[in-house]
C-alpha positions in Angstrom: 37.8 -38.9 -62.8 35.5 -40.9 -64.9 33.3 -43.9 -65.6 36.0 -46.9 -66.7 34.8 -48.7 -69.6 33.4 -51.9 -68.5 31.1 -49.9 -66.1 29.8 -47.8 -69.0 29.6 -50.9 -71.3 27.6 -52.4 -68.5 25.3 -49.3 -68.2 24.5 -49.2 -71.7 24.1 -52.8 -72.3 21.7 -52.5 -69.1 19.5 -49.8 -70.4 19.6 -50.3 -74.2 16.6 -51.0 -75.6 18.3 -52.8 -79.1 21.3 -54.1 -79.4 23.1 -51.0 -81.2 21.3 -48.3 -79.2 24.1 -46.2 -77.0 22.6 -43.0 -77.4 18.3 -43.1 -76.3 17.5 -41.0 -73.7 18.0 -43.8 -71.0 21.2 -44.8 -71.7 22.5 -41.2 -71.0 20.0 -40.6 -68.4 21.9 -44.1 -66.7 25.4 -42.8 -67.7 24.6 -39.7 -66.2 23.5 -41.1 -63.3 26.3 -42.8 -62.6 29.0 -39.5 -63.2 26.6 -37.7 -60.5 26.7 -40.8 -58.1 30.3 -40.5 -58.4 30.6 -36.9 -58.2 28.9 -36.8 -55.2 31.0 -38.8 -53.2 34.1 -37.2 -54.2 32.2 -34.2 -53.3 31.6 -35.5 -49.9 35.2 -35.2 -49.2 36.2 -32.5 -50.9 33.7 -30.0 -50.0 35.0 -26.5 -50.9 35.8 -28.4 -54.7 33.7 -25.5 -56.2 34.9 -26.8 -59.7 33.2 -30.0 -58.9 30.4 -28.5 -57.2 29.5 -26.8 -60.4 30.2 -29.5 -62.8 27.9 -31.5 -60.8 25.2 -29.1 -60.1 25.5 -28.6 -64.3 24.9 -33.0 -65.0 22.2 -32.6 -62.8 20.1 -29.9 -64.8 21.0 -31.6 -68.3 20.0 -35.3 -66.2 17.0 -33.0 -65.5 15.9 -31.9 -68.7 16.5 -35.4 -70.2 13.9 -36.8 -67.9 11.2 -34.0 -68.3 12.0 -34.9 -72.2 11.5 -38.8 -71.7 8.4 -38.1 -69.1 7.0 -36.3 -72.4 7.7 -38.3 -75.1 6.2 -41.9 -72.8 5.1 -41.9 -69.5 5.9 -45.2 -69.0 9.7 -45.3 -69.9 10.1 -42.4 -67.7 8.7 -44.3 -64.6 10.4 -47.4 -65.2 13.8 -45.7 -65.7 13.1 -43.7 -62.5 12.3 -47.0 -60.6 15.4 -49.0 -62.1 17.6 -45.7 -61.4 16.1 -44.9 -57.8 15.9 -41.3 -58.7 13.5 -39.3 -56.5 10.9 -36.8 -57.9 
């Protein structure tokens, strides 16, 4: 189970902020965002997936430290990418 390609073309062309960037901390923060979304809801029916559980509890912490990375580098693209991803904190 994994992101199809147009979805993670659309991510990236979504949160780039040139036209060659695939790689800034937004982009994978996005990418990553999506794989958890995911992961969760195959999570929701397959609860004792321990396999899952801790592949998803691992993108989490590495989503995680990207964030506290981006919140330290500018402020400001941390909150927007927080408010265009929905993520909580």
């Amino acid at each position: 189970m994994s992101i199809a390609k147009e979805t993670k073309a659309k991510i990236i062309k979504d949160n780039q902020a040139a036209a060659n960037d695939t790689g800034s901390a937004e982009v994978q923060i996005a990418i990553m965002s999506e794989r958890i979304s995911q992961l969760s809801t195959h999570m929701q029916q397959h609860k004792k997936d321990l396999s899952t559980r801790n592949g998803l509890l691992r993108l989490v912490g590495k989503r995680r430290k990207l964030l506290d990375y981006l919140k330290g580098k500018s402020v400001d693209r941390y909150q927007a990418i927080i408010e265009k991803l929905g993520i909580r904190r």
